[in-house]
N, C-alpha and C positions, 0 to 999 in steps of 0.2 A: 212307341215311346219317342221321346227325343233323340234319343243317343240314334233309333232308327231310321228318323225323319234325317240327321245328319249322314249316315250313308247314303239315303234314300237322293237327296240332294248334290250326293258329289257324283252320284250314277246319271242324274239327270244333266249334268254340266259335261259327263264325258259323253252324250248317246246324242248326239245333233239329230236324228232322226226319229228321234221320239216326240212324237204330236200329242198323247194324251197320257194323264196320271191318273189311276184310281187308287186312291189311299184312304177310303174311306173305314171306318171303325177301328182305325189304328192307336187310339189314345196317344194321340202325337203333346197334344198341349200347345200353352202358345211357343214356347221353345220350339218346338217340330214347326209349326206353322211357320214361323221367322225364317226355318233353316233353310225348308223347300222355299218361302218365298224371293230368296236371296238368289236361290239357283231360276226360278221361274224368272225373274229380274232382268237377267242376263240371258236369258234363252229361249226357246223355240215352243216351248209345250201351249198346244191351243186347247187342252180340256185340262182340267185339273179341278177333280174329289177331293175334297178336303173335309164333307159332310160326316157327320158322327167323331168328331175328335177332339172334343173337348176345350176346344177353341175360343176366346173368351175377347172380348174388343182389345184386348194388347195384343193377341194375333192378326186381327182383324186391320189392326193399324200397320201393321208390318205388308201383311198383303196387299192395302190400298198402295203404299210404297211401290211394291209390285206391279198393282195394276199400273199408276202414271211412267213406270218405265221401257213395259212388254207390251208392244204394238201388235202380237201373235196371236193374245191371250185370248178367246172368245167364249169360254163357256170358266168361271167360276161356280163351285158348287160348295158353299158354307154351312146348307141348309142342318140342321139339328146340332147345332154347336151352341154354348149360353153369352153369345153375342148380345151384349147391349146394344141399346139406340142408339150410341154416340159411335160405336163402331161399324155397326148397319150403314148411319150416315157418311164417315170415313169411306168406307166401299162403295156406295152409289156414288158420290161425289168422284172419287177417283176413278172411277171407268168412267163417268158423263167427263170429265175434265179429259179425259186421256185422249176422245174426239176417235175410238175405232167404232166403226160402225159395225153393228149387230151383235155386239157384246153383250153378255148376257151372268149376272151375278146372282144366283140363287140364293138368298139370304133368309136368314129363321124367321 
């Protein structure tokens, strides 16, 4: 849920040595998706699951945000979320702009 994507997010902001997130089939929404993407943002996680969560291109847009900010981030996973085009585009666009190499965005 969101309300858990929100702790889920203030834990990732206190744990500097956490590299990967799997959150996947959490029915986060794009609420959830915004919240982790606010903490990924600002910090260190190079995998993060976000696939099966009901995620929809207003989360999508919140995460490319993400991507152009976190130089860390190298595996994105969106996959089975109802991601429109324009939000798909959002996310490739934001990791091609962002310039890390080997970045990798699994998209529906």
């Amino acid at each position: 849920t969101s309300a858990a994507a929100a702790a889920i997010a203030a834990t990732v902001s206190s744990c500097p040595k956490l590299e990967r997130l799997d959150v996947r089939n959490n029915e986060m929404g794009d609420a959830g998706a915004e919240a982790v993407a606010q903490a990924v943002a600002k910090g260190h996680i190079r995998h993060l699951d976000l696939s099966s969560n009901g995620v929809s291109s207003l989360g999508a847009r919140a995460l490319a945000r993400a991507l152009g900010a976190n130089a860390t981030l190298l595996v994105l996973d969106v996959r089975d979320n109802p991601i429109a085009p324009e939000g798909v585009s959002a996310l490739q666009r934001a990791s091609r702009e962002s310039g890390v190499v080997g970045r990798q965005v699994l998209v529906p």
